[in-house]
LUMVEX-781847 format. One record per residue (C-alpha): y negated, x negated, z negated. Coordinates in Angstrom, 3 decimals, decimal comma, always signed. Example, Ala and Ser with C-alpha at 12.3 -4.5 7.8 and 13.67 -1.06 7.14 Angstrom:
% LUMVEX-781847
<<+4,500; -12,300; -7,800>>
<<+1,060; -13,670; -7,140>>
//
This chain:
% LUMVEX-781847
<<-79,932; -100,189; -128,786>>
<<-78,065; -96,805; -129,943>>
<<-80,847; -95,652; -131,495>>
<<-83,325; -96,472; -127,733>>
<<-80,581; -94,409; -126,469>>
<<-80,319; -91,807; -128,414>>
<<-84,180; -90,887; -128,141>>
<<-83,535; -90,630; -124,548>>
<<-85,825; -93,771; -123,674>>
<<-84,155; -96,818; -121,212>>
<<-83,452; -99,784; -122,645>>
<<-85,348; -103,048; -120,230>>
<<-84,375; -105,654; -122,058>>
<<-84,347; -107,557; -125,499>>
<<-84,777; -111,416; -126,947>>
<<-84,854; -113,152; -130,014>>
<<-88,368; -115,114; -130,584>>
<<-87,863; -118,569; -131,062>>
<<-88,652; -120,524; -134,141>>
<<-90,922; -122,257; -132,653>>
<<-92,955; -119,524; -131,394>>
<<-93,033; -117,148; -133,932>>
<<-94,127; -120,013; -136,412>>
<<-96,804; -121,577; -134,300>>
<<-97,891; -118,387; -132,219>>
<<-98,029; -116,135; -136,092>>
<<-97,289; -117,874; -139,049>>
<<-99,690; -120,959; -138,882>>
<<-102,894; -118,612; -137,439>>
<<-102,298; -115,985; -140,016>>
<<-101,603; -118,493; -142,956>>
<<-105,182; -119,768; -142,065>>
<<-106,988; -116,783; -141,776>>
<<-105,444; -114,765; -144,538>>
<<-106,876; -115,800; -147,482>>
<<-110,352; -115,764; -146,203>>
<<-109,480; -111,766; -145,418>>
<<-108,636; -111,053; -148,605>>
<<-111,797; -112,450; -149,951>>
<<-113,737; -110,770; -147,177>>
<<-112,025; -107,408; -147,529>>
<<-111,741; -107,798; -151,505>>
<<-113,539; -104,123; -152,151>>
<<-111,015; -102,693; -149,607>>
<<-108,062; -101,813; -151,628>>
<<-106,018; -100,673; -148,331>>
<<-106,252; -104,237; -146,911>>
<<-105,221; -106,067; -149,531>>
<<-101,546; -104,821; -150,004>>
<<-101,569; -105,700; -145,654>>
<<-103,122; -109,165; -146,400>>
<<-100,282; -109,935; -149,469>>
<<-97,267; -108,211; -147,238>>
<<-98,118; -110,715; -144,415>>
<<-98,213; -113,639; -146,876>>
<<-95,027; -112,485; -148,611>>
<<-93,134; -111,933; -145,231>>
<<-94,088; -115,507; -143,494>>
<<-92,822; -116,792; -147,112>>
<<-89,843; -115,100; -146,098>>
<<-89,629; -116,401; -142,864>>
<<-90,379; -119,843; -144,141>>
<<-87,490; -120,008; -146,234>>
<<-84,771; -118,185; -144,552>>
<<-85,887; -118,736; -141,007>>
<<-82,064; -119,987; -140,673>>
<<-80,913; -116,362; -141,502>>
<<-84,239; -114,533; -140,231>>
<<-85,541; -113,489; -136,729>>
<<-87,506; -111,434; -134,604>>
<<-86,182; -109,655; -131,471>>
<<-88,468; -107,475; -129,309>>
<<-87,297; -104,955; -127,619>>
<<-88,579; -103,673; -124,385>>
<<-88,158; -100,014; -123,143>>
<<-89,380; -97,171; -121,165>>
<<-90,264; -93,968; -122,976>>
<<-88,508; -91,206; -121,684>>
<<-91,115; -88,726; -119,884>>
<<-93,258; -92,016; -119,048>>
<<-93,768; -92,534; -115,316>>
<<-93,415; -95,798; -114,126>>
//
């Protein structure tokens, strides 16, 4: 939030995505369509290393998800009429 601040934007709000939602809203959709990517965008060597990071970090997420989470932070940019 210090760092919102200190680039002059106001802070709205923040939450932590549940389990449950980050899992069945990310993780399951992208474990199923990520393998056919990389064999779609196999000539592409910029997608690949996006394809394998995504992989990696729901690995991540699937074995820590006690210690790991995802908060979203909403805020308006300073200059930004609302």
């Amino acid at each position: 939030m210090a760092v919102v601040r200190r680039a002059g934007h106001a802070s709205l709000g923040h939450f932590t995505l549940s389990e449950s939602a980050w899992w069945e809203l990310h993780c399951r959709p992208a474990r199923r369509a990520l393998p056919g990517l990389s064999g779609k965008y196999r000539h592409h060597s910029e997608v690949l290393p996006v394809v394998q990071a995504e992989l990696a970090e729901i690995g991540m997420y699937r074995r820590y998800s006690d210690d790991h989470g995802y908060v979203l932070y909403v805020m308006r940019m300073q200059g930004v009429p609302t």
